[in-house]
C-alpha positions, 0 to 999 in steps of 0.5 A: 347504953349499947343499941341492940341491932335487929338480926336479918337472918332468918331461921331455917324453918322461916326460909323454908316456909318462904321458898315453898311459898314462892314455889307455890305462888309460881306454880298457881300462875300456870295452874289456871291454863294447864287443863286446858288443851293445847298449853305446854312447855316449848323451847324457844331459840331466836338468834337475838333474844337467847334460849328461852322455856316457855310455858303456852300455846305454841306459835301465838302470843298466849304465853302464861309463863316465860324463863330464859334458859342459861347453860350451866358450864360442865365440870371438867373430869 
């Protein structure tokens, strides 16, 4: 009797779920902070790290959220 393989591809309906679920679990980790003043969005280029976006109060270690910031190569016309 052939096994029967279980499918690893989700619905698009289930995918769907899952991106807006991880898109809300990241905005819930700024949402605590973001009244707050003195919070915001700072663009961060040190020679040895790279470019980075971060999301705190600028010139201190309270960082709440940090993401490296890669170009995206243009397309030529």
């Amino acid at each position: 009797m052939p096994r029967r393989r279980l499918s690893t591809r989700l619905p698009p309906n289930a995918l769907l779920l899952l991106l807006t679920l991880g898109g809300l679990t990241l905005g819930a980790c700024a949402h605590d902070r973001a009244g707050q003043p003195g919070y915001g969005w700072n663009y961060m280029d040190n020679a040895g790290e790279g470019p980075k976006l971060a999301y705190g109060r600028p010139n201190s270690d309270d960082v709440v959220m940090m993401r490296p910031a890669r170009p995206t190569p243009r397309a030529s016309p």
